[in-house]
RODORO-521178 format. One line per 10 residues: number of its first residue (from 1); their letters; for each residue z, x, y of C-alpha. Coordinates in Angstrom, 1 decimal, decimal comma. Layout:
% residues N
NUM) a) Z/X/Y  ...
***
This chain:
% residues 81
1) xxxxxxxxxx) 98,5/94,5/140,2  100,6/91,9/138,2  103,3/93,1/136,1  100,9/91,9/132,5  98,5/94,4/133,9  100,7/96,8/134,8  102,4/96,5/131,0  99,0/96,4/129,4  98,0/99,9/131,3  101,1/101,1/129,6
11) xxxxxxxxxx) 100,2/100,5/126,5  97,2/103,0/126,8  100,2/105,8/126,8  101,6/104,3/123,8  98,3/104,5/121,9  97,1/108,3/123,3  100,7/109,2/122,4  100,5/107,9/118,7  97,1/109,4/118,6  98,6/112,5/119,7
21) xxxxxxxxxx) 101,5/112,6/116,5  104,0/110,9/118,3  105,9/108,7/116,3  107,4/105,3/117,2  111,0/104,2/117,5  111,6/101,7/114,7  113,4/99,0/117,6  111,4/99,4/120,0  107,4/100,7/118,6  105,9/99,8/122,1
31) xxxxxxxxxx) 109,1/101,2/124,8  109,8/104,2/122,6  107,7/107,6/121,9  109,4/110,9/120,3  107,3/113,9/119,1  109,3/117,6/118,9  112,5/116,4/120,5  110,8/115,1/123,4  110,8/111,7/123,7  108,7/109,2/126,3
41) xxxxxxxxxx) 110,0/105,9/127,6  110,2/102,9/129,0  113,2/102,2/131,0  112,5/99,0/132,8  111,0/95,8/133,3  108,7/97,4/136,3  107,1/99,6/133,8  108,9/102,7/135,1  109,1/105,2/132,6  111,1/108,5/131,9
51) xxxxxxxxxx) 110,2/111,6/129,7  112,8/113,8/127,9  112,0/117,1/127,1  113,3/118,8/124,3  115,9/120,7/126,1  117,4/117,8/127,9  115,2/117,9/131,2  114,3/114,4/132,3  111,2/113,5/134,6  111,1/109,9/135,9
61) xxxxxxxxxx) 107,8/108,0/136,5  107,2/105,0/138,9  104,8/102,7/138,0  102,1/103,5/140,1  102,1/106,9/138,4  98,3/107,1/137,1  98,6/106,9/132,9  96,6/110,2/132,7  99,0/112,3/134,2  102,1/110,7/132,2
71) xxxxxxxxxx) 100,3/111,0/129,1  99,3/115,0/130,0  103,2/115,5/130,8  104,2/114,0/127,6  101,4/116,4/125,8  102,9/119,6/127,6  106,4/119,0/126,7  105,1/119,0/122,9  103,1/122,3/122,2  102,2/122,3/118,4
81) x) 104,6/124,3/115,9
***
């Protein structure tokens, strides 16, 4: 997998997480997710990626973590209020 097709895979997170409510960082629309004081992102050129829950807890994800379980880890850390 090339690192374009690994970026453009990553992309689908960005989309099912906008889709889900979460909103955008202003610098960085693509890299940067936060919804409920959680927040999802990029931290690397390798398309690694880290989620931070609302209460501080981290989880890191490699890149060859599938999308779908990235994107259901990101929709558990938000419950709707």
């Amino acid at each position: 997998m090339s690192d374009t097709d690994t970026w453009d895979t990553r992309l689908d997170i960005t989309e099912a997480l906008e889709a889900a409510g979460w909103e955008p960082d202003e610098d960085n629309p693509l890299e940067l997710l936060r919804k409920n004081g959680a927040t999802w992102a990029l931290i690397n050129d390798a398309c690694d990626s880290q989620l931070t829950g609302p209460g501080g807890w981290n989880i890191e994800f490699p890149s060859d973590v599938p999308n779908v379980l990235i994107i259901a880890a990101c929709l558990a850390a938000t419950p709707a209020v």
